[in-house]
Each structure stands twice: as C-alpha cells, then as structure tokens.
C-alpha positions, 0 to 999 in steps of 0.5 A: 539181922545183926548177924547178917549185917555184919557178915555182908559187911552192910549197915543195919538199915540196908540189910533190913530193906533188903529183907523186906522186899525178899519177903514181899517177892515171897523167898523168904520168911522173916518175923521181927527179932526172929531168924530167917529162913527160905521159903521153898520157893526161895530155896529154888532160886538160891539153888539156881543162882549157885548153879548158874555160878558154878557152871560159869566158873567151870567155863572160865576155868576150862574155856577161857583159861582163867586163874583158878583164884580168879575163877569166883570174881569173874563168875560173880560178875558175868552171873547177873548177865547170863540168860538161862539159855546162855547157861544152857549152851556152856553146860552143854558144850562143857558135858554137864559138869557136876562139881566146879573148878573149886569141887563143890557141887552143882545144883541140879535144875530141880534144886537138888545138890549132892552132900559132900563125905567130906569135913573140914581140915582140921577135923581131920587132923586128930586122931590120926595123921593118915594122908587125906585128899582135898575135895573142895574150897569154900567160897574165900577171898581172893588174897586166900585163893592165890595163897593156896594156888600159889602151894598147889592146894586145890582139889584133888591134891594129897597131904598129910597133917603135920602139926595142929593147935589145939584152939584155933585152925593153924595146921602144918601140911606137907604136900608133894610139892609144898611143907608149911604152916596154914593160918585160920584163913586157909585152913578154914576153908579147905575141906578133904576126905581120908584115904579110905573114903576119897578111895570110894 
C-alpha cells in the first residue's frame, strides 16, 4: 500500500479508503499486508476507462487539433464526462482507430489489447546501433511530452542510438531532424522497434 501511495503522490490513509471501496464495489482483490490485483471485472473497466481515454486523445489531436503534449491532460479531463454513446459517435466518426496519437494501443470493447514487439530505448541500444523506429510514449508528464515534441520524437520517427551509459537511461540520439542527449525522464519513456521488425 506504500508503494502505491507513493506512486499517486497521496498519503497512506487516502489510498487505503480508496482500496477499500474498490474491493466493496468488487474490481479489485486485496488481503492486508498483501498486494492488489483486479478482479475480472476490474480488468473490464480498466480496459474501458483506458479505451474511452485513448479514443479522446485521438479526437482532440485529429479534430480539434490539440498539441500533441497536450493531448493525455485534456483527455484526462473530458474522460469523467463522456458518456458511452458520445464515445461511440467520436470513434465512429474517427473510423475506428486502433492506436492513440502517443501509439499505444486501444482496448477493444471486449477488454482485449494488442501487445506491443516493442522495448524500451535503451534495451535497444546494445549491442547494435542499427536505426530503430519509435512506436509509442508511455504515459509522462507534460514538461517530458513538450521536450520530445518540441526534438520531433514522436511515434513513427527513426533514430539511431549514439551513446549509452552503462547505469542509468541517458542515451544520445541523432534523428533527421535533432542530435542530443536524452535524460532518464525522456529516454524511459520511449519505446521503438528495429529496422527489421518496424519493417513487418
């Protein structure tokens, strides 16, 4: 319960209401001093909330035209507000998009999602430098989106690893349009796939 407080930025308390009552409305599992999981019906409505999320980036980026580093912020505060039918008619009306404007997959309405033959940066930086194709950017803050929107690193942009550390993710990059030095924060968060398999 630490862990997670920790990771949601809430104190101890809070986050242990807030399990509570996800186990009394039955989404998720949860013994004391042990960890928590979904329930199968949990699963489902984290499936549903992530894909009413995704649909909403793909229409503010494709409809209204939203910054890219924009797009997860937004989304986040339309999603509480969409009904099911309102979703229904943007996914429509955007012919069933399949990946977000960050290329991460959309759950399909039965909770399936795509896997991904993907790794992240820097497990693709040894031992070859071959040129690798970025394919999706987990979730970041918005100081780490507008950095890498602002050096063109989005999905689908090629690059080749220059330089790795050997402990932590500072990676150099050259890309057509930018050559620099990627801290953890932008590094950890891109993943890309290598020539041959982006290829497929």
């Amino acid at each position: 319960m630490t862990g997670l407080a920790r990771a949601l930025r809430f104190v101890p308390g809070s986050v242990s209401e807030q399990v509570k009552r996800l186990v009394d409305d039955g989404l998720v599992d949860h013994e004391r001093y042990k960890s928590i999981s979904l329930t199968p019906w949990g699963h489902l409505e984290a499936m549903r909330a992530l894909r009413a999320n995704r649909i909403l980036r793909c229409f503010l980026h494709d409809v209204l035209d939203l910054p890219w580093s924009e797009l997860a912020t937004n989304a986040d505060a339309l999603e509480a507000s969409s009904s099911p039918r309102f979703l229904q008619r943007i996914e429509a009306s955007l012919d069933q998009p399949t990946h977000d404007p960050y290329g991460q997959p959309i759950p399909t309405p039965d909770g399936h999602i795509e896997s991904r033959r993907d790794a992240r940066l820097r497990e693709l930086a040894r031992p070859r430098w071959a040129p690798v194709r970025i394919t999706r950017v987990a979730d970041a803050p918005l100081e780490t989106l507008v950095f890498l929107d602002e050096r063109h690193l989005r999905p689908g942009t090629w690059l080749r690893i220059q330089a790795c550390t050997a402990e932590v993710d500072i990676i150099e990059v050259r890309t057509a349009e930018w050559h620099g030095t990627l801290l953890p924060a932008g590094a950890g968060v891109l993943h890309a796939s290598l020539h041959d398999e982006a290829a497929r």
